[in-house]
NUVEXKOL-196336 format. One record per residue (C-alpha): residue number from 1; chain; z, y, x. Coordinates in steps of 0.02 Angstrom, whole numbers, plus 50000, padded with zeros to 5 digits. Layout:
N
BAMI  pos  unit     pz     py     px
BAMI  NUM     A      Z      Y      X
...
//
This chain:
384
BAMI  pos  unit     pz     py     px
BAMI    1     A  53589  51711  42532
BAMI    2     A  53505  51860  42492
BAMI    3     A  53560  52033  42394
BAMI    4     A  53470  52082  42220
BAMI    5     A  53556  52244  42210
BAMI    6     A  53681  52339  42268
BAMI    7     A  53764  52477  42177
BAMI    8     A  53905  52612  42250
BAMI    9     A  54009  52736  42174
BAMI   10     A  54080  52882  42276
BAMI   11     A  54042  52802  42436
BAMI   12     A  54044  52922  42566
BAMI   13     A  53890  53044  42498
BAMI   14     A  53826  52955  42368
BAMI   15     A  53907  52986  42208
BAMI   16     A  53825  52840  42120
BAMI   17     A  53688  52753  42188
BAMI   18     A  53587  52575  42109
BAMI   19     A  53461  52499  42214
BAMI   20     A  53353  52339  42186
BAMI   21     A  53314  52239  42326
BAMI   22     A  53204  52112  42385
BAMI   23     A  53182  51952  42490
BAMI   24     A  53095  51973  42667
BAMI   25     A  53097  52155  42726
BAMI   26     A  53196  52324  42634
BAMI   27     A  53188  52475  42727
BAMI   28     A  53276  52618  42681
BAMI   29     A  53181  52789  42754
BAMI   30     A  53275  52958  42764
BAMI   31     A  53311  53113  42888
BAMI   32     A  53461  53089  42982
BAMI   33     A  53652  53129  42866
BAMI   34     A  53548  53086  42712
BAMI   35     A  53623  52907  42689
BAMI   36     A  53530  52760  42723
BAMI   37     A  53654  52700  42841
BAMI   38     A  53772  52729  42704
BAMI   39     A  53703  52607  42618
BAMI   40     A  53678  52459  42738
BAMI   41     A  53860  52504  42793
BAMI   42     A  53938  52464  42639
BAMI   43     A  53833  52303  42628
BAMI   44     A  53910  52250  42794
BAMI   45     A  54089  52317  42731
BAMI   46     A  54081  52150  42603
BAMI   47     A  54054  52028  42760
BAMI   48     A  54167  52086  42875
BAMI   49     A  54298  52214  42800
BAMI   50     A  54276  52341  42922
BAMI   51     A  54121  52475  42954
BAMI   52     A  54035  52470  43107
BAMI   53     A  54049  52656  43101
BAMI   54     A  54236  52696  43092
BAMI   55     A  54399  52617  43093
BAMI   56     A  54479  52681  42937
BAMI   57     A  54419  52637  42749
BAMI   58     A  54460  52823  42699
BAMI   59     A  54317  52863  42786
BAMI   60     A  54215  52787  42673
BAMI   61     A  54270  52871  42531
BAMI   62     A  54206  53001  42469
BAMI   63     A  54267  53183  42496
BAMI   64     A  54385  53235  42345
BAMI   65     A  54391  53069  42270
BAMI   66     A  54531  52939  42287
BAMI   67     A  54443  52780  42309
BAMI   68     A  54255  52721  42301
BAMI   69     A  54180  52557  42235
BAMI   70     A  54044  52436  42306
BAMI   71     A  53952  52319  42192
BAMI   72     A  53814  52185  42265
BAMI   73     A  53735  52052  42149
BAMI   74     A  53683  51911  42254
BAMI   75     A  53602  51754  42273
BAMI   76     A  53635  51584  42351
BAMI   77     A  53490  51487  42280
BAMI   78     A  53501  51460  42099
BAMI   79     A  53659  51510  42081
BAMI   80     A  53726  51695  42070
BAMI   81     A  53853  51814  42085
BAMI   82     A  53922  51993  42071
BAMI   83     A  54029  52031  42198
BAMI   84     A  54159  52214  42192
BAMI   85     A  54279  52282  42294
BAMI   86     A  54375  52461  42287
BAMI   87     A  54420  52552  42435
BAMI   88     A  54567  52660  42381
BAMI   89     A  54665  52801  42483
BAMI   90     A  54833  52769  42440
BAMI   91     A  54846  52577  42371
BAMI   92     A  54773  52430  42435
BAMI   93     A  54583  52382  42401
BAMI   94     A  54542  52257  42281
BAMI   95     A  54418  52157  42261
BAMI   96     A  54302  52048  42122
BAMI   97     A  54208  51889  42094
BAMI   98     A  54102  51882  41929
BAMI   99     A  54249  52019  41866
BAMI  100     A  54398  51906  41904
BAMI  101     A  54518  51962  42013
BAMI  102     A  54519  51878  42189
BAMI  103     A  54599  51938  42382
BAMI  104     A  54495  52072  42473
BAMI  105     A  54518  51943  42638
BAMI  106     A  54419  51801  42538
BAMI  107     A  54253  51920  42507
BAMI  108     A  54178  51841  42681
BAMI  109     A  54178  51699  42588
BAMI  110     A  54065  51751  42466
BAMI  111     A  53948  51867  42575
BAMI  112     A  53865  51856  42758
BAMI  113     A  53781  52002  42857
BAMI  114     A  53728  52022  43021
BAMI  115     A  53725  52214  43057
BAMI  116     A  53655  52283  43212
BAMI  117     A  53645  52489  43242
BAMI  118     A  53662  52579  43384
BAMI  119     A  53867  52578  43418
BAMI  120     A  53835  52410  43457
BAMI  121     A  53757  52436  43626
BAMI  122     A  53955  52427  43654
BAMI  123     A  53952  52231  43641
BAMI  124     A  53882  52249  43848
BAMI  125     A  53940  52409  43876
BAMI  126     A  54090  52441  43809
BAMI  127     A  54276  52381  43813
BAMI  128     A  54331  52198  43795
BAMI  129     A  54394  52215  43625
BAMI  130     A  54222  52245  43556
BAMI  131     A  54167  52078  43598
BAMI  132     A  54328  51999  43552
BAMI  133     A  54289  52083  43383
BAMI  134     A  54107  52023  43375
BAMI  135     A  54175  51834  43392
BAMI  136     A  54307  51832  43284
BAMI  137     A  54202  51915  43138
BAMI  138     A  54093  51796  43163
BAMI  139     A  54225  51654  43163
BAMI  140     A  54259  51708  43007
BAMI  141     A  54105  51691  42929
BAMI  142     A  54054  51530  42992
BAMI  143     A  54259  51447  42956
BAMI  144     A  54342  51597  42830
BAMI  145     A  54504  51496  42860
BAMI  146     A  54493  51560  43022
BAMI  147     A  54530  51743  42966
BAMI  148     A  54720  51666  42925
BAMI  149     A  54741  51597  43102
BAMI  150     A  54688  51785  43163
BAMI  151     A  54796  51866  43042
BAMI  152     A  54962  51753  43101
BAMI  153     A  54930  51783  43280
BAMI  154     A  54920  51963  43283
BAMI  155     A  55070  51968  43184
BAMI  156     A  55155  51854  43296
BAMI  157     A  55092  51976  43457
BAMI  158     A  55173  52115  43368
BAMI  159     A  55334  52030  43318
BAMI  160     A  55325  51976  43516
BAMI  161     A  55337  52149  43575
BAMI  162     A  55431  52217  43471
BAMI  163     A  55554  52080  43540
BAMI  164     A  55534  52115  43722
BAMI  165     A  55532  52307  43682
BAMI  166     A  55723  52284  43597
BAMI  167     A  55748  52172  43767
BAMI  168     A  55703  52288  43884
BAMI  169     A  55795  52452  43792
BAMI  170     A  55949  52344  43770
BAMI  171     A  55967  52256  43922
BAMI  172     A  55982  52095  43870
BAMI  173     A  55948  51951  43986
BAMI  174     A  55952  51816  43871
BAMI  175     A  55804  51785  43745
BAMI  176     A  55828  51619  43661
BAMI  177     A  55727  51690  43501
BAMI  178     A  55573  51714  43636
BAMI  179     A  55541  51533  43637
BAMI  180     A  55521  51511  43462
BAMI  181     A  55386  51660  43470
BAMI  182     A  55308  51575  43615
BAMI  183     A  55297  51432  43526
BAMI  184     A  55191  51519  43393
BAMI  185     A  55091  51629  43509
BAMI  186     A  55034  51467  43586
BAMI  187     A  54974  51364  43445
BAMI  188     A  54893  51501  43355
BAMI  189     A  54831  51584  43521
BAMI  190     A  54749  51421  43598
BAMI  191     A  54665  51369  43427
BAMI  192     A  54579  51559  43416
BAMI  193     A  54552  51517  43613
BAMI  194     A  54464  51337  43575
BAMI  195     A  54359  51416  43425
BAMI  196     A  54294  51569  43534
BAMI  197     A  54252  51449  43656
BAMI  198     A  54146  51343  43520
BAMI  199     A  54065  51483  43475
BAMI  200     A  54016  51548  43645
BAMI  201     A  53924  51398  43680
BAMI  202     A  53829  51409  43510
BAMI  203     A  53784  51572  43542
BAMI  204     A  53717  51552  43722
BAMI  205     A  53547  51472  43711
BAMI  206     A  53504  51573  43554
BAMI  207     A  53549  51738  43654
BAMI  208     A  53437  51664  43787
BAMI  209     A  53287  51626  43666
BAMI  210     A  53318  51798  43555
BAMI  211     A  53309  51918  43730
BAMI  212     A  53146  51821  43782
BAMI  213     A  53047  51874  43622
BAMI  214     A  53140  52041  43605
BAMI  215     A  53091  52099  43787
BAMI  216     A  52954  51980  43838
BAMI  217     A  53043  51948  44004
BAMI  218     A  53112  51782  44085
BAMI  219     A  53259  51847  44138
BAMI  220     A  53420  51727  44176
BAMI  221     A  53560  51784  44029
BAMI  222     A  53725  51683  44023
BAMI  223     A  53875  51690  43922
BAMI  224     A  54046  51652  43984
BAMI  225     A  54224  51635  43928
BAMI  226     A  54343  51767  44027
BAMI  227     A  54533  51694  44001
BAMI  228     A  54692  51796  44024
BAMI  229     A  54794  51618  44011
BAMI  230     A  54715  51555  44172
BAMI  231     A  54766  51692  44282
BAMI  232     A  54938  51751  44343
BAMI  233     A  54914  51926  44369
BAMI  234     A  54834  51981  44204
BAMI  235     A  54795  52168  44287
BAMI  236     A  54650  52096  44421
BAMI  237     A  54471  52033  44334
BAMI  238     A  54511  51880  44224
BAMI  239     A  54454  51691  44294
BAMI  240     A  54288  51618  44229
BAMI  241     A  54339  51481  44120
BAMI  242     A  54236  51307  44162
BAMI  243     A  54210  51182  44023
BAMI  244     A  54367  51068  44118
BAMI  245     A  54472  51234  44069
BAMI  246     A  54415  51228  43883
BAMI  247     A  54491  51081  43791
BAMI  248     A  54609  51117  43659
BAMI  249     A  54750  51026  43794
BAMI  250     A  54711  51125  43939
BAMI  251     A  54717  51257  43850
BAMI  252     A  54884  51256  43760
BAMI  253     A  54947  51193  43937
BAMI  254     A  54864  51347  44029
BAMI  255     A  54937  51463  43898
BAMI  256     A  55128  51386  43912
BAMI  257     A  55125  51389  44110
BAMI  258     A  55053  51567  44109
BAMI  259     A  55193  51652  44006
BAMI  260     A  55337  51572  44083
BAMI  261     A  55247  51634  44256
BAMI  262     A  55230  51821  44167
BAMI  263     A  55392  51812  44075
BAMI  264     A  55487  51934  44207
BAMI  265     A  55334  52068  44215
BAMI  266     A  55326  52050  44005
BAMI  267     A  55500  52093  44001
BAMI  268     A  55475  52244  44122
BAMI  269     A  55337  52293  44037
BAMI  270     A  55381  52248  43850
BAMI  271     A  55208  52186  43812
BAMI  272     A  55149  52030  43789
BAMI  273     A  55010  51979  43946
BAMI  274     A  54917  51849  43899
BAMI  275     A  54829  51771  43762
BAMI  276     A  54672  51784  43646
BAMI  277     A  54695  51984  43633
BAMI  278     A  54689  52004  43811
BAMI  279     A  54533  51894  43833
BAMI  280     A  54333  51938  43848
BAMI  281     A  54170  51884  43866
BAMI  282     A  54070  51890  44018
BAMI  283     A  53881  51944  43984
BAMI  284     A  53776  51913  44143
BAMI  285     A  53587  51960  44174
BAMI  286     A  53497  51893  44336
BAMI  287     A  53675  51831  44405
BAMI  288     A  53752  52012  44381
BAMI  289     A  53875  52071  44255
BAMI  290     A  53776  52160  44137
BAMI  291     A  53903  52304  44083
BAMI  292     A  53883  52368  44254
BAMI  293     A  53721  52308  44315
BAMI  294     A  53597  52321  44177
BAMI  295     A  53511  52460  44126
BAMI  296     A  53475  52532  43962
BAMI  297     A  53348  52472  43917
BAMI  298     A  53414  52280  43940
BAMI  299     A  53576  52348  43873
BAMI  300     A  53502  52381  43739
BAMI  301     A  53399  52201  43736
BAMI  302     A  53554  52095  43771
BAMI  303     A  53647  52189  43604
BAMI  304     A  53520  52158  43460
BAMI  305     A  53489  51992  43530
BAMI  306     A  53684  51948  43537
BAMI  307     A  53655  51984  43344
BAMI  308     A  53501  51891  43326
BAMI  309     A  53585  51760  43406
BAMI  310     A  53730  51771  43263
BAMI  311     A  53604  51776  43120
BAMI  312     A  53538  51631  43200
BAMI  313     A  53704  51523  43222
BAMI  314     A  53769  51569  43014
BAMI  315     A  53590  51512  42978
BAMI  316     A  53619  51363  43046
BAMI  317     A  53786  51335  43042
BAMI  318     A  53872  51437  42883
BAMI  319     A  53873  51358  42701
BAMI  320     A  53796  51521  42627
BAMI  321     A  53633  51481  42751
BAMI  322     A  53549  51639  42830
BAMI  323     A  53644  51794  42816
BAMI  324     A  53563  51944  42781
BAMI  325     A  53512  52049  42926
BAMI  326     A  53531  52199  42946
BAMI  327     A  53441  52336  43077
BAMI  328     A  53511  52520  43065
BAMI  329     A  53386  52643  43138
BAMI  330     A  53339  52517  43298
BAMI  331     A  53139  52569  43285
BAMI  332     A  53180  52709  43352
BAMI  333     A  53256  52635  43511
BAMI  334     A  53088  52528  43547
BAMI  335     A  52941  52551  43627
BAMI  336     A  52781  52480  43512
BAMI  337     A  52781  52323  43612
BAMI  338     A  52956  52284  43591
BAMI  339     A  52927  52333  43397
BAMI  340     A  52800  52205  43383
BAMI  341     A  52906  52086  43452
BAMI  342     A  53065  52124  43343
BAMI  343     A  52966  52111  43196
BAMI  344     A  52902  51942  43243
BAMI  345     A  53077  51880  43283
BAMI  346     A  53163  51944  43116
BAMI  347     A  52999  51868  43009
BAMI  348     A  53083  51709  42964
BAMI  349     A  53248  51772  42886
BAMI  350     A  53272  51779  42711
BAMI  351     A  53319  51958  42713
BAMI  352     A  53311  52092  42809
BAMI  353     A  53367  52266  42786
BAMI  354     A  53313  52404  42886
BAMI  355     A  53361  52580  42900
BAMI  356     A  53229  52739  42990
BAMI  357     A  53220  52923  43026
BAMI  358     A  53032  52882  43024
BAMI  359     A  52930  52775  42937
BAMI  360     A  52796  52774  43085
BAMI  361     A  52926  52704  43201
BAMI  362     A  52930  52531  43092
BAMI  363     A  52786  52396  43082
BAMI  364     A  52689  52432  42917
BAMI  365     A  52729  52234  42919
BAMI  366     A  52890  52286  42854
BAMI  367     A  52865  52435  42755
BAMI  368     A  52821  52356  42592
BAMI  369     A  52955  52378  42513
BAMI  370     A  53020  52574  42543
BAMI  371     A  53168  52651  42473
BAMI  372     A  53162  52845  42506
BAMI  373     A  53346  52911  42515
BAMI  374     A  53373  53116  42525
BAMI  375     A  53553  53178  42532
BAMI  376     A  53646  53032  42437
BAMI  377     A  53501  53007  42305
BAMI  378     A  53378  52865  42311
BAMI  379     A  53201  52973  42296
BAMI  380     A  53071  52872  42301
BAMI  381     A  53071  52650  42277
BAMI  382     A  52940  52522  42270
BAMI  383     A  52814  52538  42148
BAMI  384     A  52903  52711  42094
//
């Protein structure tokens, strides 16, 4: 899949914005506020719902306006399509395919990114629900079915709690209706459980292969599934799980047997203890966990190639092929060898957008095609 041109209207600075793209490498140049990430942003936005910037679409409208619009013609082969979907402050989005009508949650379908920018040094660093975030978005992309069986459990989670919340403020020691929730939580939980685990084990050798030719080293990376449903005090380090633990049985019997074990501390504490939202991924470098043993620099290594490593599994294993990748301002972050390198690793996608402060800091490999962008106005394109 690639994009042919994507189009905004009062997107956060840009008023109205058209931009032609190509396949290979697009890199969008500017100072820093201008908007370049603006636009790769609302690229991702289509693939994933959600900015990697901020947490709220109102964010991402523009000041004074009450909702903004993001257009992007694409295309899978021979075959083409314009894709649209308004972000509005006070109703809910909608969304287009070829100007009909269609659900904002089936746009995934229709679109696949891989975006990688500097938050996402958070994927090893940060806190467990980044990762958890980074799997299930990806999920979703490679099985957009999967963003249902997401959906239902965190409903079910909430419904959960607020069960055991009207428990524990009323006193009640009988909670017949808790089974029936259980009973949801576990086949929706240990489904999301199976498919993380699936996707884990995709993802390892490619991480593996993508940090060798992004930092030139041989260093020993693993992956590893961190389960909340195998241990029985959910408030010490979650256990390891083996491939034994991982089978769509053991799990739904590991998740059954761990909330009737937590049942009296979920009461006390009105929360539900153990599932898929309570789960993470364990990133190791040289046998150490790498959120508190690696340094920046391989922080920063182990990130983009998690992504690369994404890119890599839709391109294999999603029906739209290779995804379009996207790399906001991460020239920057490199030394000149580790440029070299990055450039040589992202040479065989279809597309690849890239966003810089500098145009020095990128390969001229990949400056070809230049969009100049200068305070939510596109300056300067190829062959302008």
């Amino acid at each position: 899949m690639i994009v042919t041109r994507i189009g905004l209207t009062d997107f956060r600075n840009y008023r109205s914005a058209d931009v032609e793209l190509v396949s290979g490498a697009n890199l969008f140049v500017g100072s820093n506020g201008q908007g370049k990430t603006n636009l790769v942003e609302a690229l991702g936005f289509l693939s994933t719902l959600g900015s990697h910037r901020v947490s709220t679409d109102n964010a991402m409208i523009r000041q004074g306006m009450d909702a903004a619009i993001i257009r992007a013609r694409l295309e899978y082969g021979e075959r083409s399509a314009l894709v649209e979907v308004e972000l509005n402050r006070s109703t809910p989005n909608r969304a287009a395919l070829n100007r009909v009508p269609m659900k904002v949650r089936e746009l995934p379908r229709h679109v696949s990114t891989v975006v990688f920018a500097p938050e996402d040094l958070a994927l090893v660093r940060g806190e467990p629900s980044v990762r958890r975030r980074f799997l299930d978005e990806l999920l979703v992309l490679l099985s957009p079915r999967l963003s249902g069986v997401i959906a239902d459990y965190d409903r079910v989670v909430r419904q959960r709690n607020t069960l055991l919340k009207s428990a524990r403020s009323t006193g009640a020691k009988q909670l017949s209706t808790l089974d029936v929730w259980d009973d949801k939580l576990v086949a929706l939980g240990s489904e999301l459980i199976a498919a993380r685990a699936d996707l884990v084990r995709s993802l390892e050798p490619e991480v593996v292969a993508a940090y060798h030719s992004v930092a030139g080293t041989d260093h020993s990376v693993r992956l590893a599934n961190q389960l909340s449903v195998l241990t029985s005090d959910p408030d010490r380090d979650l256990t390891v799980a083996s491939s034994d633990d991982l089978t769509l049985e053991h799990i739904t019997e590991s998740f059954r047997s761990a909330l009737r074990v937590l049942r009296p501390r979920e009461r006390e504490r009105a929360v539900t203890l153990a599932g898929p939202h309570r789960d993470d991924v364990l990133i190791e470098l040289n046998g150490m966990p790498a959120r508190s043993h690696a340094s920046h620099g391989e922080s920063w290594s182990l990130a983009l190639s998690l992504k690369l490593a994404a890119a890599e599994v839709l391109r294999r294993d999603s029906p739209l092929g290779d995804p379009v990748l996207v790399l906001d301002d991460v020239f920057a972050e490199l030394d000149e060898s580790r440029r070299r390198r990055l450039a040589t690793a992202i040479s065989g996608f279809e597309q690849v957008l890239i966003t810089a402060a500098v145009l020095g800091d990128v390969p001229t490999e990949l400056t070809e095609n230049t969009v100049r962008i200068d305070a939510g106005q596109i300056v300067e394109v190829p062959g302008g």
